[in-house]
Kinemage of the C-alpha trace (Angstrom):
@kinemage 1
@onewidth
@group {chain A} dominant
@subgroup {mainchain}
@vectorlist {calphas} color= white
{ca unk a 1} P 0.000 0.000 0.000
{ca unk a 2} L 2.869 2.411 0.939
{ca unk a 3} L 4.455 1.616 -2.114
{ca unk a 4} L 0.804 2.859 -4.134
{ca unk a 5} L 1.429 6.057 -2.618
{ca unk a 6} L 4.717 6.417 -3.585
{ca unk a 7} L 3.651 6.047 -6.752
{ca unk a 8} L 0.397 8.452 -6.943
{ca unk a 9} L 2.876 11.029 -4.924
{ca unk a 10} L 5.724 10.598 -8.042
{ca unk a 11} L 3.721 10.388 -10.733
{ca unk a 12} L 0.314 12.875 -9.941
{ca unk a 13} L 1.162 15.599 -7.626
{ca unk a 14} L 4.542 16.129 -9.712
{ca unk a 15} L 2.435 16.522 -13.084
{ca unk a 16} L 0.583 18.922 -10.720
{ca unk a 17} L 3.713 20.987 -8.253
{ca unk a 18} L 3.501 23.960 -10.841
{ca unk a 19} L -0.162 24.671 -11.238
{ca unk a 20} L -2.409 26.752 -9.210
{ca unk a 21} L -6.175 25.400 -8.264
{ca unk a 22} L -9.072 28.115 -7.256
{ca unk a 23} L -11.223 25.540 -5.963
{ca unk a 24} L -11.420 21.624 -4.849
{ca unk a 25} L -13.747 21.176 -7.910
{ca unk a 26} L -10.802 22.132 -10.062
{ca unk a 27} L -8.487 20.339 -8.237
{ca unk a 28} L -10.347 17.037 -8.176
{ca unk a 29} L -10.624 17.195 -11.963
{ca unk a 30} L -7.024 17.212 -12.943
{ca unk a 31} L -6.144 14.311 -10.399
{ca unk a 32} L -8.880 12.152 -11.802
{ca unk a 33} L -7.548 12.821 -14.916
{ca unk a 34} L -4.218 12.217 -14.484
{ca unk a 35} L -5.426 8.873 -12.784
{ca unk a 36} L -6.970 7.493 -15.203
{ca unk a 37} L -3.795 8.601 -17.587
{ca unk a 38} L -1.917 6.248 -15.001
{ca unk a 39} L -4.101 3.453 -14.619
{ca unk a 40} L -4.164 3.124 -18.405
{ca unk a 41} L -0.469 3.260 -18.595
{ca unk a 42} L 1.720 -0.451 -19.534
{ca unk a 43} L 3.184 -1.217 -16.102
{ca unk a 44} L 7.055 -2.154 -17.030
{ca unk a 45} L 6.999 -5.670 -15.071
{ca unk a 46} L 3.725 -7.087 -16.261
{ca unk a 47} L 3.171 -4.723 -19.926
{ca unk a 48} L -0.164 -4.781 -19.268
{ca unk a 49} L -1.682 -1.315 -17.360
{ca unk a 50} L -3.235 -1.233 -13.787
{ca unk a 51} L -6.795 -0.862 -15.036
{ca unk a 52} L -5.955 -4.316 -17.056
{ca unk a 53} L -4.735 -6.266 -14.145
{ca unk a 54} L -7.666 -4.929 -12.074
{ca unk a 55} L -10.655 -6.062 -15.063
{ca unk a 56} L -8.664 -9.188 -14.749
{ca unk a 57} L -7.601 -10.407 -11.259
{ca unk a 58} L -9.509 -8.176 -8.850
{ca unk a 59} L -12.934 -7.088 -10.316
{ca unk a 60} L -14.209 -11.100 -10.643
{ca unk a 61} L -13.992 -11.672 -6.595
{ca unk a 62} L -15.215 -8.728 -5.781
{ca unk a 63} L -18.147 -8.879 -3.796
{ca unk a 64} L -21.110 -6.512 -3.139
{ca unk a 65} L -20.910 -4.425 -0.407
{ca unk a 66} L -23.222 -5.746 2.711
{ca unk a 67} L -26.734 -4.335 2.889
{ca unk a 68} L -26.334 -2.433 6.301
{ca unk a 69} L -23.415 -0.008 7.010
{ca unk a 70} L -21.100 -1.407 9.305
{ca unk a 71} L -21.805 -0.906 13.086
{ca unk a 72} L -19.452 0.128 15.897
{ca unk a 73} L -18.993 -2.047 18.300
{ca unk a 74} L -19.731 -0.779 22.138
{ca unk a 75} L -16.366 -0.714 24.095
{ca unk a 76} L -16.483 -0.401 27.915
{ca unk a 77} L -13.322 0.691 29.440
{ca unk a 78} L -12.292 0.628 33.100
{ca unk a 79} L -9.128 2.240 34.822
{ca unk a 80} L -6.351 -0.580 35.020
{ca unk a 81} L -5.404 -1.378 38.343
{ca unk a 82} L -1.520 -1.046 38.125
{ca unk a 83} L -1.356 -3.763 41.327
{ca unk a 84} L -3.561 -6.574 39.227
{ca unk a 85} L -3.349 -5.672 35.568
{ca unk a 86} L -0.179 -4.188 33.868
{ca unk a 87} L -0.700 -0.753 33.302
{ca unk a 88} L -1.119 -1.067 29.215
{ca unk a 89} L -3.667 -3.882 29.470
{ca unk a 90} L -7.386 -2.662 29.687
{ca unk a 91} L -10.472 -4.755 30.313
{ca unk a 92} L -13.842 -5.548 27.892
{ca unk a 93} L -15.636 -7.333 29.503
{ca unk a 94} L -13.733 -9.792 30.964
{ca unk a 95} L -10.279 -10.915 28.691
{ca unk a 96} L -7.791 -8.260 29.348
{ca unk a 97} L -5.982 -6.441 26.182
């Protein structure tokens, strides 16, 4: 994942250090632009582009997202007792973490 920054941070914002943006609208354009310019360009290990390997490898096992949004879990907290639980473990429940 680092590394997918790298390259977004190389290959994007350069093409975009020298140009001034009056609003986020105008900003947002030219990096989707220049994304899809880079997901549509040959990778030099695999000569096929981003956007290819994705259609190919990824996109099939995709799966829908579920049909209710995530929910938080509840997490009760209690001040460790340095005497009977080291200071950086915390209780839920009952396990200590």
């Amino acid at each position: 994942a680092e590394v997918a920054v790298q390259v977004v941070e190389r290959w994007i914002l350069a093409r975009l250090r020298h140009r001034r943006f009056f609003s986020l609208v105008e900003l947002n354009t030219a990096i989707r632009q220049l994304r899809g310019q880079m997901n549509d360009r040959p990778l030099q290990r695999h000569k096929v582009s981003r956007r290819e390997l994705f259609e190919t490898l990824d996109k099939p096992v995709l799966r829908p997202l579920p049909p209710t949004p995530y929910e938080y879990p509840l997490v009760k907290t209690k001040p460790a007792s340095i005497g009977i639980i080291p200071k950086w473990a915390f209780p839920i429940d009952n396990p200590c973490y």
